[in-house]
C-alpha positions as CSV (number, residue, x, y, z in Angstrom):
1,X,-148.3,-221.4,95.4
2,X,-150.6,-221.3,92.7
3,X,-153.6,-220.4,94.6
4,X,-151.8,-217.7,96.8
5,X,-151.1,-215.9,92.8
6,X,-154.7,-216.2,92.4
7,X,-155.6,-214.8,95.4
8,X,-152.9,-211.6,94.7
9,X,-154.3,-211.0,91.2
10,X,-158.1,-211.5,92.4
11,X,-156.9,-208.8,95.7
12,X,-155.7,-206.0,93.1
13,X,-158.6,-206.6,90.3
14,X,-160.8,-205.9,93.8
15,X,-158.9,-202.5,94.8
16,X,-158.7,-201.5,91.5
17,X,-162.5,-202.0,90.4
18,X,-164.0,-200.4,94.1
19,X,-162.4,-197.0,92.8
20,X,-159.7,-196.7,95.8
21,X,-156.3,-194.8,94.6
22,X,-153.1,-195.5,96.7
23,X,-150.8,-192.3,96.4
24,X,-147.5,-192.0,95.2
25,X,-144.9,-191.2,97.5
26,X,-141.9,-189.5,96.8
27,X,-139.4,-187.5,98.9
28,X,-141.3,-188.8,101.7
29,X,-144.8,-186.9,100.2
30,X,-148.1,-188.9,99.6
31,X,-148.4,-187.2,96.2
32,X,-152.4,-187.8,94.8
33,X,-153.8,-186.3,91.3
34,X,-157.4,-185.8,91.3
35,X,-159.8,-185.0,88.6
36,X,-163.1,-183.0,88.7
37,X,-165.6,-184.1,86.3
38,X,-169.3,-182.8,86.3
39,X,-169.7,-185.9,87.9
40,X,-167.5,-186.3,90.9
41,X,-164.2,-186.8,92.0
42,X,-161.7,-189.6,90.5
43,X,-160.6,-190.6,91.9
44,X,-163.5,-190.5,94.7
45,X,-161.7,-192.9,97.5
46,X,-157.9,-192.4,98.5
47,X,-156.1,-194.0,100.9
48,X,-153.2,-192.3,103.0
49,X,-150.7,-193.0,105.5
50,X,-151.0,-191.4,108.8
51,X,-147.7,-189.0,109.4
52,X,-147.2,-188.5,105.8
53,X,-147.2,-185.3,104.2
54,X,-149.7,-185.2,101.6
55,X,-150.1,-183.0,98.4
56,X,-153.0,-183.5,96.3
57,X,-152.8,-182.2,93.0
58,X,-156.9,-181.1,91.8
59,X,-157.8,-180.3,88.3
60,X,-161.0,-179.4,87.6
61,X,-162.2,-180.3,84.2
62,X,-166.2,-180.0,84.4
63,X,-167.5,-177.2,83.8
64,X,-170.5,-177.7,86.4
65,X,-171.2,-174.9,89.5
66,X,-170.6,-177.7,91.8
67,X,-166.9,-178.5,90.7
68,X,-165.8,-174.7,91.0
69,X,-164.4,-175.4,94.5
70,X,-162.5,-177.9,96.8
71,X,-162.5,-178.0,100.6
72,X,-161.5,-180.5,103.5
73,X,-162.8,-178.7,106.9
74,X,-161.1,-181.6,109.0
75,X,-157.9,-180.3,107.3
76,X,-158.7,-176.6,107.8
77,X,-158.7,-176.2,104.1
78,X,-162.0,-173.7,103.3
79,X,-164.0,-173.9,100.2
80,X,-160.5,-173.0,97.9
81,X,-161.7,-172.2,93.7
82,X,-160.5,-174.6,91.5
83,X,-159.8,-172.8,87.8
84,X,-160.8,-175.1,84.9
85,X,-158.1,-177.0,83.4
86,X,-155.3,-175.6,85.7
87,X,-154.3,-177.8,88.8
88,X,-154.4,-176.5,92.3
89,X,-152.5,-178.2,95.0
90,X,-153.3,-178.2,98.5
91,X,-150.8,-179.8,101.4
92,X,-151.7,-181.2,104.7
93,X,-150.5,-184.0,107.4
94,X,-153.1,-186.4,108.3
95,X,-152.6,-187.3,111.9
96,X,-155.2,-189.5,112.9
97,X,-157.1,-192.3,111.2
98,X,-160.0,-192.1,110.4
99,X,-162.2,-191.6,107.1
100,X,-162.5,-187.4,106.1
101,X,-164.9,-186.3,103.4
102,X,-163.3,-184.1,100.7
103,X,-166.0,-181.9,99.1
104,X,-167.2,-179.2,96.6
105,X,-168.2,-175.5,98.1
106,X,-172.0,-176.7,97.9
107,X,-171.0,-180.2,99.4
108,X,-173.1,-181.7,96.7
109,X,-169.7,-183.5,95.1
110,X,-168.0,-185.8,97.7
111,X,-165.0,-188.0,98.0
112,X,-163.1,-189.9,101.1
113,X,-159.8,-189.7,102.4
114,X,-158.7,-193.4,104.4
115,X,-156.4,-192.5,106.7
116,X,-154.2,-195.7,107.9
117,X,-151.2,-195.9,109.9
């Protein structure tokens, strides 16, 4: 008993500290904040649930050329602006697994989508 606590508390510590955000889901939406900083996405890994509606919710708050846009080709989301300071949503079902890169307009700022069933 004592060791299967352990091993739950060591499993979140590891999710947490490798940067991978599970969404929130309510009314049957995978709902996922994301920030842009002048140095990337956060955060830059998020895992989703195949079949799910997703809305991610991007604020930019860098001020850096790079973080002025959003786009996720695999979604058919094109290079979209992203105001400072103001979020943006963007809605899409992922249908298949797989892993989908979400990037700036330059594709010089990266992040991943996990897509599980």
């Amino acid at each position: 008993m004592r060791y299967t606590l352990l091993f739950s508390l060591l499993a979140a510590f590891l999710i947490t500290a490798c940067g991978t955000d599970a969404p929130d889901v309510a009314d049957d939406e995978q709902v996922i904040d994301i920030e842009v900083t002048n140095q990337g996405y956060e955060p830059g890994q998020i895992e989703l649930t195949a079949g799910v509606p997703t809305r991610l919710v991007v604020t930019r708050t860098g001020d850096s050329a790079c973080a002025s846009q959003l786009q996720i080709p695999e979604f058919d989301i094109a290079p979209t602006d992203l105001p400072q300071n103001e979020p943006v949503e963007f809605t899409f079902t992922p249908t298949a697994e797989g892993d989908y890169a979400f990037t700036c307009g330059m594709d010089m700022l990266t992040g991943t989508l996990s897509v599980h069933s």
